[in-house]
C-alpha positions as CSV (number, residue, x, y, z in Angstrom):
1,X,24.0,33.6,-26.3
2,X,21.8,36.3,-27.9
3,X,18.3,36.9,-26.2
4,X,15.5,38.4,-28.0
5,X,12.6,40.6,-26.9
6,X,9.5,40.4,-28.4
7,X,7.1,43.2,-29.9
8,X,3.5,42.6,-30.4
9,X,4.0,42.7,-34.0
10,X,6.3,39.5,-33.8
11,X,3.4,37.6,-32.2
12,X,0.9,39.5,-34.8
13,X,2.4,38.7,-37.9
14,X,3.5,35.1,-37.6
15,X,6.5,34.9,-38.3
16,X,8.7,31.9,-37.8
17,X,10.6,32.8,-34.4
18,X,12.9,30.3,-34.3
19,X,15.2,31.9,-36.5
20,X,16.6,33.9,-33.4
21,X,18.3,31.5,-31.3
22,X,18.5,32.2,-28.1
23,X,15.9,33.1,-25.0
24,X,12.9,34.4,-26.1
25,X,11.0,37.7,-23.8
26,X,8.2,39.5,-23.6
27,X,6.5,41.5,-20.9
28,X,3.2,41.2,-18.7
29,X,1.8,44.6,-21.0
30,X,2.2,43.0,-24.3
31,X,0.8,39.4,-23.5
32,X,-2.4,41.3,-22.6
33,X,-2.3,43.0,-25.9
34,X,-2.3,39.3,-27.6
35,X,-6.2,38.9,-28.7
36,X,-5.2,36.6,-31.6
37,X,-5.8,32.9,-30.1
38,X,-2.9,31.8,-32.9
39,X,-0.5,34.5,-31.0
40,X,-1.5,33.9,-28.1
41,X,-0.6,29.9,-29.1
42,X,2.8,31.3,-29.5
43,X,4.1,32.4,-26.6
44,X,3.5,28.8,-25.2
45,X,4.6,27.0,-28.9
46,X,7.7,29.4,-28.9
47,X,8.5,29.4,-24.7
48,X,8.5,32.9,-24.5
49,X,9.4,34.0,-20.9
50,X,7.0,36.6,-20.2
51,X,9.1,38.8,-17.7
52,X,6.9,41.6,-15.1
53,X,9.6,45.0,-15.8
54,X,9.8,47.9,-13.5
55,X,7.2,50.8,-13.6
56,X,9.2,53.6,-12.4
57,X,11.5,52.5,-16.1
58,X,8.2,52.6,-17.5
59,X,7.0,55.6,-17.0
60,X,10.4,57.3,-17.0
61,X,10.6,56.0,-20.0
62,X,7.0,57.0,-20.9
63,X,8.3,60.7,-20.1
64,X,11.5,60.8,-22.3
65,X,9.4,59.5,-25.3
66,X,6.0,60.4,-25.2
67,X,4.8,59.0,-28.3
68,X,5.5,55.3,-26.6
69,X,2.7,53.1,-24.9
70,X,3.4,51.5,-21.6
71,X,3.6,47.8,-23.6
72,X,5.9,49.7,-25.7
73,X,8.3,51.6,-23.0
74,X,8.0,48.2,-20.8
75,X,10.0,46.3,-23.9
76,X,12.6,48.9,-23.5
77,X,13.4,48.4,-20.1
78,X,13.6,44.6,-20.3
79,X,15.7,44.9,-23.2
80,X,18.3,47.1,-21.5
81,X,17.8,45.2,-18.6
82,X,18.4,41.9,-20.0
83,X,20.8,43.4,-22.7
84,X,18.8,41.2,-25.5
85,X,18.0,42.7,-29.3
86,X,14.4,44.2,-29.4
87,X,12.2,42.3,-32.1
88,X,9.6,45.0,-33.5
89,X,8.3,46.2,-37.0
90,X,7.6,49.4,-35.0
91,X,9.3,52.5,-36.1
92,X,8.6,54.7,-33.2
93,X,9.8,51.8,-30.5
94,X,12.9,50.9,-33.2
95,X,14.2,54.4,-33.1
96,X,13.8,54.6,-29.2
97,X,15.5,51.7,-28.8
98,X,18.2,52.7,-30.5
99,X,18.8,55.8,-29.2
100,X,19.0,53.8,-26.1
101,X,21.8,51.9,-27.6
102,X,19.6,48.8,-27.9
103,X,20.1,46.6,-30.9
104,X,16.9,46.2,-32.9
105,X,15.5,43.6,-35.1
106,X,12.8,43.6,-37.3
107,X,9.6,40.8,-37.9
108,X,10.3,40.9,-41.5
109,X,14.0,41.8,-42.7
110,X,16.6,40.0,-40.6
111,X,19.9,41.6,-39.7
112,X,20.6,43.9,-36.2
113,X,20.4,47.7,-36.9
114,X,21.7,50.0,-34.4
């Protein structure tokens, strides 16, 4: 079964998230970016598993693509870790991701790119 691994921007723009069946992460960094009472709603609506990731990954991470924040490089390494499609509108973290090899998804076009 297919996991997913949320962006803020999933959380931000509201879309439905049960379209992607299947386990549902985030990380520690992001769900303390979640200001938005109606996001943070979701993580509990939706069951997102909000997963604590590894912060020598995230700051080696942080070093190979500068332009990421922690929140950002921390999705990385739970998606490779977990081996789950990254959910983001976030062109910077999209194109990381897949030159990681990580299947990306976005909040508002469906389909994997890689």
């Amino acid at each position: 079964m297919t996991c997913f691994v949320l962006d803020a921007s999933a959380f931000f723009h509201a879309r439905d998230m049960r379209v992607f069946a299947g386990p549902l992460y985030t990380t520690r960094q992001v769900a303390e970016e979640l200001r938005d009472p109606m996001a943070q709603a979701a993580l509990e609506i939706l069951r997102v598993q909000v997963e604590e990731v590894d912060p020598r990954g995230v700051e080696e991470l942080r070093r190979r693509f500068r332009e990421l924040s922690a929140a950002d490089a921390s999705l990385l390494v739970l998606a490779a870790a977990r081996g789950c499609v990254l959910v983001t509108d976030d062109g910077k973290l999209a194109a990381a991701a897949r030159r990681l090899g990580i299947r990306v998804e976005g909040v508002f076009y469906r389909g994997p790119e890689r």
